[in-house]
C-alpha positions as CSV (number, residue, x, y, z in Angstrom):
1,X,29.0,-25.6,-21.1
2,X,27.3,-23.8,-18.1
3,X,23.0,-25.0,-18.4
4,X,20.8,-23.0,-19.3
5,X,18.8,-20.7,-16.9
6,X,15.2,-20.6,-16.8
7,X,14.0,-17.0,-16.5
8,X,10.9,-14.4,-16.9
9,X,13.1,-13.2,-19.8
10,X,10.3,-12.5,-23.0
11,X,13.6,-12.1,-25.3
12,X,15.3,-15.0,-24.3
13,X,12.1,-16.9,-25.0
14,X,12.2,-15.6,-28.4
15,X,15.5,-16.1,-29.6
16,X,15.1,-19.9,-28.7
17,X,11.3,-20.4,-30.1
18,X,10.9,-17.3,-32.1
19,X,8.0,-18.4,-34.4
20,X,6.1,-20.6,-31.3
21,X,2.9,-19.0,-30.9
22,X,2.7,-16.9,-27.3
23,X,-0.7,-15.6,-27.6
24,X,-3.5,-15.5,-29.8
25,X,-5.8,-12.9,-29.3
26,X,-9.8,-14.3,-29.6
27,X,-11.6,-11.1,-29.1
28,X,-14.1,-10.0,-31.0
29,X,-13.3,-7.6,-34.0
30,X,-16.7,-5.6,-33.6
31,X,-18.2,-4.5,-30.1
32,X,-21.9,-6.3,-31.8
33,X,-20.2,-9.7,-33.0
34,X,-22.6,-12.6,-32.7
35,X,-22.5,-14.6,-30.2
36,X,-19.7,-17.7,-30.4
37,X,-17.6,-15.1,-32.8
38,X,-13.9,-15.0,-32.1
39,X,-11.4,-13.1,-34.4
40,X,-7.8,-14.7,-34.4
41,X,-5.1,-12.6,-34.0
42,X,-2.0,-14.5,-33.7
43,X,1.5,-13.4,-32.0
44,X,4.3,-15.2,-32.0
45,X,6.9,-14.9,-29.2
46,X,9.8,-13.0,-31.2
47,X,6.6,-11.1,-32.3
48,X,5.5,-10.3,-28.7
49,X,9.4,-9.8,-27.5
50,X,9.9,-6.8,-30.4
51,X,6.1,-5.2,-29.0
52,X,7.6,-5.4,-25.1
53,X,10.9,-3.7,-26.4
54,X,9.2,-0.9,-28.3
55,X,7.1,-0.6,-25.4
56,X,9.9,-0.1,-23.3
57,X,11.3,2.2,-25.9
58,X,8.3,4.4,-25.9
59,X,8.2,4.5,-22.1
60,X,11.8,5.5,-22.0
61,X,10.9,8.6,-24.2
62,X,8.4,9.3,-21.4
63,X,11.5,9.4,-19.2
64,X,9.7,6.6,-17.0
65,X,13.1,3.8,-15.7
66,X,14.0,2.6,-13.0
67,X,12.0,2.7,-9.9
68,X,9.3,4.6,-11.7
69,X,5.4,3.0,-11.5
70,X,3.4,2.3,-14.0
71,X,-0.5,1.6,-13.9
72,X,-2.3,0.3,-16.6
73,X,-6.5,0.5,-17.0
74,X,-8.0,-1.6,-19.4
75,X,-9.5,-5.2,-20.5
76,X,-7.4,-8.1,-21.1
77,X,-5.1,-7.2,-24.2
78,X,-1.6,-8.1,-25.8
79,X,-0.8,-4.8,-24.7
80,X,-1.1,-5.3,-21.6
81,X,1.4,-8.5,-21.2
82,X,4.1,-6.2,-23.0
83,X,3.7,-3.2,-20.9
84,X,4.6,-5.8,-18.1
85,X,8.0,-6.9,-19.7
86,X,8.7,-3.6,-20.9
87,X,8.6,-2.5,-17.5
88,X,10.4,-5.3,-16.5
89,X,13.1,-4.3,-18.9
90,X,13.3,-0.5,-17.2
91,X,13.3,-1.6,-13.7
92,X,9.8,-0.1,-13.4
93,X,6.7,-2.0,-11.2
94,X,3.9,-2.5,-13.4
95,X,0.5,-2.1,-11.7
96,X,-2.4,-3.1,-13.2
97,X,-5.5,-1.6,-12.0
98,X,-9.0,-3.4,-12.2
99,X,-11.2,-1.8,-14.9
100,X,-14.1,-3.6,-13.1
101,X,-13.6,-0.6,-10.2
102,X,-16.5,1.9,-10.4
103,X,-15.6,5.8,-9.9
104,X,-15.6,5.9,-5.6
105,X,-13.5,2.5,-5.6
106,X,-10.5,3.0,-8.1
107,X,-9.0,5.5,-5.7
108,X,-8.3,2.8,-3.3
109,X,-5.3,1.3,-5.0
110,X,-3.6,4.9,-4.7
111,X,-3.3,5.2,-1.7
112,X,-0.3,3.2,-1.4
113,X,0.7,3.5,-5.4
114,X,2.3,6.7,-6.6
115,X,2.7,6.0,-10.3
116,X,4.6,8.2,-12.7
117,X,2.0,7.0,-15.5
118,X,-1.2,5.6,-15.8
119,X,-1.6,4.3,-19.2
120,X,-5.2,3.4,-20.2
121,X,-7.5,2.0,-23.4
122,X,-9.8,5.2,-24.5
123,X,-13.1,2.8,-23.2
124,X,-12.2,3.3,-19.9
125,X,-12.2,7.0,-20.4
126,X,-14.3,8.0,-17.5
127,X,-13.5,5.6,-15.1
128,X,-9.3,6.8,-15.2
129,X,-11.1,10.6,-14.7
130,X,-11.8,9.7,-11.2
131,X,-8.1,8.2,-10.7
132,X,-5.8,11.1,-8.4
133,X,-3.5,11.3,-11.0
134,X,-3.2,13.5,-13.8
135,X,-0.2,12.5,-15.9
136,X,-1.7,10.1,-18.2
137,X,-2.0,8.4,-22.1
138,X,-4.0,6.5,-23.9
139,X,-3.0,2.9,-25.3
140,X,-3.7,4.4,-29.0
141,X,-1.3,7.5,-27.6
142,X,2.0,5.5,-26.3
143,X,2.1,3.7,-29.3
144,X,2.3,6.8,-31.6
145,X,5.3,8.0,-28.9
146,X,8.8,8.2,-30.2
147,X,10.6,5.7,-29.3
148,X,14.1,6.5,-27.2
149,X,17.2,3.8,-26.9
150,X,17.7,1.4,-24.5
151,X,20.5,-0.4,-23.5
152,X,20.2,-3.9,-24.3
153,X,22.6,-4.9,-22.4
154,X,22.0,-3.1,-18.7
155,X,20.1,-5.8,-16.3
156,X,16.7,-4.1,-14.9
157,X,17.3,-3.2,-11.3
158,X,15.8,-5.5,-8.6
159,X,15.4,-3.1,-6.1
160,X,11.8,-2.5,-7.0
161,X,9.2,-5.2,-7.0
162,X,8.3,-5.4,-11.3
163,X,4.6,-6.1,-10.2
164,X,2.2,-4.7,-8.3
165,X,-1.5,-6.3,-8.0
166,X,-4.6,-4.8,-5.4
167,X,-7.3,-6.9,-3.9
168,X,-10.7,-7.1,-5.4
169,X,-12.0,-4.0,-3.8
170,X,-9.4,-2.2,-5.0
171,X,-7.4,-3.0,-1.4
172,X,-4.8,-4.2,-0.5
173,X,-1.7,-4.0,-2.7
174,X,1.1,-6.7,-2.5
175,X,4.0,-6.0,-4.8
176,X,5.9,-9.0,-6.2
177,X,9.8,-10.0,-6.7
178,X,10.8,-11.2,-9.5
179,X,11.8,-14.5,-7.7
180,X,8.1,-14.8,-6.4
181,X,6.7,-14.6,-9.8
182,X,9.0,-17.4,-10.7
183,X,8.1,-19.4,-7.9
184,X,4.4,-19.3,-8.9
185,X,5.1,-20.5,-12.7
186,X,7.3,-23.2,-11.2
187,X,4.5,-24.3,-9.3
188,X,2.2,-24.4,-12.6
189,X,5.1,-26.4,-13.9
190,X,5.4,-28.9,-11.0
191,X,1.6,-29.1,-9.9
192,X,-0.2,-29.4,-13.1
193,X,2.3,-29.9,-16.1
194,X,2.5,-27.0,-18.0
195,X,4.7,-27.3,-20.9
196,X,5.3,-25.6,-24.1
197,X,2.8,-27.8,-26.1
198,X,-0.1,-26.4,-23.8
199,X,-2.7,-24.4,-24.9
200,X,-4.7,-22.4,-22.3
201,X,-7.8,-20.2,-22.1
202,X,-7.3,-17.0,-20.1
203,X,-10.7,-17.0,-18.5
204,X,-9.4,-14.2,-15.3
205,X,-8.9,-10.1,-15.7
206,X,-5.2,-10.0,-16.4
207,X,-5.3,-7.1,-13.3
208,X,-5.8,-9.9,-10.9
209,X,-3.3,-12.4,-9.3
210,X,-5.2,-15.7,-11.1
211,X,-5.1,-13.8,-14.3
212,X,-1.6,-12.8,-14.8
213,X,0.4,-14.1,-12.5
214,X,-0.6,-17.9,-12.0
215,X,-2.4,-18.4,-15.7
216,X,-0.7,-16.2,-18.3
217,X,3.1,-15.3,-16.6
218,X,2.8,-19.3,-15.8
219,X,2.1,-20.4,-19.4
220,X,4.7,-17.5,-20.9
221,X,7.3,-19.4,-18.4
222,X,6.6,-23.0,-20.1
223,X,6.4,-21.3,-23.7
224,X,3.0,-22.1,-24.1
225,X,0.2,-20.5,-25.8
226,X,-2.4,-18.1,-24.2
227,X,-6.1,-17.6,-26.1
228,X,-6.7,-14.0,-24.8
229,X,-10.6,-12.6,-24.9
230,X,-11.2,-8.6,-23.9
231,X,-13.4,-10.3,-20.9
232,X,-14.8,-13.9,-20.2
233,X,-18.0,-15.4,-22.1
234,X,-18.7,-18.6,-21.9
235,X,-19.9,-19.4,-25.8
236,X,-17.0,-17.4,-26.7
237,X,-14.3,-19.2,-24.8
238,X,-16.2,-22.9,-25.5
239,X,-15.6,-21.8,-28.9
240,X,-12.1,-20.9,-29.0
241,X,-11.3,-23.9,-26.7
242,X,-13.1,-26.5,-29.7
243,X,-11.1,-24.3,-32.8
244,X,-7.9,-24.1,-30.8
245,X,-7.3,-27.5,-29.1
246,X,-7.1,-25.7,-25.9
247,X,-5.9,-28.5,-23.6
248,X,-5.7,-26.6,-19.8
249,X,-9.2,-25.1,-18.4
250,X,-8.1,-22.8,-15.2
251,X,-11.3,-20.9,-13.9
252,X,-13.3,-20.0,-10.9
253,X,-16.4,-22.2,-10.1
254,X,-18.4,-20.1,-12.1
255,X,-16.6,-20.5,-14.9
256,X,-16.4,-23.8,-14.9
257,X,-20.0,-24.0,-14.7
258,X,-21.1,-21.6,-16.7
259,X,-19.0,-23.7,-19.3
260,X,-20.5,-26.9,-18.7
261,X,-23.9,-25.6,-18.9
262,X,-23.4,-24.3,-22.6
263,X,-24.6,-26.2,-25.2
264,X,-22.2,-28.2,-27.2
265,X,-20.0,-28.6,-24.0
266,X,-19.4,-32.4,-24.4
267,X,-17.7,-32.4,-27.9
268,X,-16.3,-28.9,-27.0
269,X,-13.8,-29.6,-24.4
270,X,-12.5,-33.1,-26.4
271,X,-8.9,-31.8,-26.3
272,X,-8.7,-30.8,-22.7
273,X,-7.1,-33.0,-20.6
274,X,-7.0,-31.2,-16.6
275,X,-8.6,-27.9,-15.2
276,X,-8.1,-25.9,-12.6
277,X,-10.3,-24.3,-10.2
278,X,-10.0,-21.8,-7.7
279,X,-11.3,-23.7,-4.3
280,X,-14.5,-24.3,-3.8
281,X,-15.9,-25.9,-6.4
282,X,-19.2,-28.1,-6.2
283,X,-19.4,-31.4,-6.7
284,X,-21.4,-31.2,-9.5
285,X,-19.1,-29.0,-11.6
286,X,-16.2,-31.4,-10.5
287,X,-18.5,-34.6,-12.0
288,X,-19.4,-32.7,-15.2
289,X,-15.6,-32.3,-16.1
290,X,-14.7,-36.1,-14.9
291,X,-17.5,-37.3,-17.1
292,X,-16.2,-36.2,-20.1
293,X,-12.2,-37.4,-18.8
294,X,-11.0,-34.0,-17.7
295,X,-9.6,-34.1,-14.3
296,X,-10.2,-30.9,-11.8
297,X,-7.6,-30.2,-9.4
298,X,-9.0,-27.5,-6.7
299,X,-6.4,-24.3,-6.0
300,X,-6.1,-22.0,-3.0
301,X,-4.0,-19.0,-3.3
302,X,-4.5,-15.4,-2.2
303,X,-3.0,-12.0,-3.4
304,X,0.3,-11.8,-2.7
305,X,0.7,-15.7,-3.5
306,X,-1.9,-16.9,-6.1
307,X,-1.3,-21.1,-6.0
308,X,-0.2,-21.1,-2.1
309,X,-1.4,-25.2,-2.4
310,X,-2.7,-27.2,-5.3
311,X,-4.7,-30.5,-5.0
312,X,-4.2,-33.2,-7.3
313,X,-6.1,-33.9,-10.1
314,X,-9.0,-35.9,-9.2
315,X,-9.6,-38.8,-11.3
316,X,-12.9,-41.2,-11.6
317,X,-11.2,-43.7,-9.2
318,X,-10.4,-40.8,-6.9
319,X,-14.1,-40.2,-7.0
320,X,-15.3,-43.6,-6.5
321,X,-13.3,-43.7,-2.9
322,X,-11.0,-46.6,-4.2
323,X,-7.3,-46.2,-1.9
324,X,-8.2,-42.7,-0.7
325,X,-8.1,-42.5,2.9
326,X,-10.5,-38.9,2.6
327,X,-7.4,-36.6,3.4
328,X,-6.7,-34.0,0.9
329,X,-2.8,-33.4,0.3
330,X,-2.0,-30.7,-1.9
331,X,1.5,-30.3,-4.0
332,X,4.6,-28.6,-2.3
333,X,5.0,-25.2,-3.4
């Protein structure tokens, strides 16, 4: 019996865990919620599999395949994790674009991209006017396309990088392989034990590299479970880390800080057992996390490779100097 191949495939995923939960959606249901208000919205991964291949199916009727680009404008959304598999599936690059952009910025990306479709929620109306590209739909619009067959059975072409990501300022863009996505989950596998009983806040834009390629591709790889928010707040994602048992924290500094300084935070982060933090991070925000037994390991990554090195995870007797000789070692990747 040959062993069995660990892949970025969504559908083999779900025929082997079909009911495990893949992502459950906090966002608020109204745009005026109260604070520390999260709606759940729960999608399994046999449930997000059959939205990636209707996706794809839709697409298809758009006649976008192989070697066609996609970009995508909006927050974070389930959507936007299946537009990248159904992509996948056609051979196409996906290419998120940053809705954070303003109007003179979001050109930047297109100078190098040349997508065949720019696929955008209707609240980012205005900003996609300003993109130099005219061929365009609406989220609400794709999913009321016909949807065309695909071959279940042709392999998606690997002659075109499936993701494409821009810097911050809307430069540069790096284009992944599928093997270099794979290499970054493997490293969220090695460095800080992702596995399929993990539950983890998504706390990044899923347009950047820390968002979707080392937090929610990475968690998707191990078959655990995402909580998604529309955008990061700090009561709202303390909240859904208490009600879900979130037990992996990856963030920024600010993040983490602006976490610890909620109210609440001590009894809040009980099930969390590491974080992550994009490098630097105070002192301070390190000892707020170690004092309530959650171990921060610092990251360092950049675009085209978002964990190039991960630290350990330092403990109290890391912190207390006990064997440590002051050199930092990070983790193979």
């Amino acid at each position: 019996m040959g062993a069995f191949v660990v892949t970025l495939s969504l559908a083999r995923r779900a025929e082997h865990f079909p009911d495990r939960t893949a992502v459950v959606d906090i966002s608020e249901r109204r745009l005026y919620a109260p604070a520390e208000t999260i709606h759940e919205d729960r999608v399994s991964y046999k449930g997000l599999s059959t939205i990636a291949e209707r996706t794809a199916e839709r697409l298809s009727t758009l006649d976008i395949g192989s070697g066609d680009t996609v970009c995508l404008v909006t927050r974070n959304r389930v959507a936007a994790l299946a537009l990248f598999f159904a992509c996948r599936r056609l051979g196409a690059t996906f290419a998120p674009i940053s809705h954070l952009l303003t109007p003179a910025s979001v050109e930047r990306p297109f100078d190098v991209l040349e997508p065949d479709l720019v696929v955008s929620e209707a609240a980012q109306r205005d900003l996609v006017r300003s993109i130099p590209f005219d061929r365009s739909v609406t989220l609400e619009e794709l999913s009321e396309t016909d949807r065309a067959d695909v071959d279940a059975d042709e392999q998606p072409s690997a002659a075109n990088p499936p993701l494409a990501l821009h810097g911050e300022t809307g430069r540069p863009v790096a284009g992944y392989s599928s093997a270099a996505i794979e290499r970054n989950c493997l490293t969220g596998v090695a460095a800080w034990g992702l596995a399929a009983n993990d539950i983890v806040p998504l706390t990044a834009p899923l347009s950047t590299p820390a968002g979707l390629v080392r937090v929610a591709l990475s968690v998707l790889y191990a078959g655990g479970t995402l909580l998604l928010d529309r955008a990061f707040d700090p009561g709202d994602a303390l909240t859904a880390i208490d009600q879900k048992g979130a037990t992996l924290l990856p963030g920024r500094e600010t993040v983490l800080r602006d976490l610890a300084a909620e109210s609440g935070f001590a009894d809040a982060v009980a099930s969390l057992e590491r974080a992550i933090c994009e490098a630097p991070i105070g002192d301070d925000v390190v000892a707020a996390y170690r004092d309530r037994g959650v171990p921060v390991a610092r990251v360092y990554g950049r675009l085209e490779c978002p964990t190039a090195l991960s630290q350990g995870f330092e403990t109290e007797s890391d912190s207390a100097g006990a064997d440590v000789d002051g050199t930092a070692v990070g983790r193979p990747v």
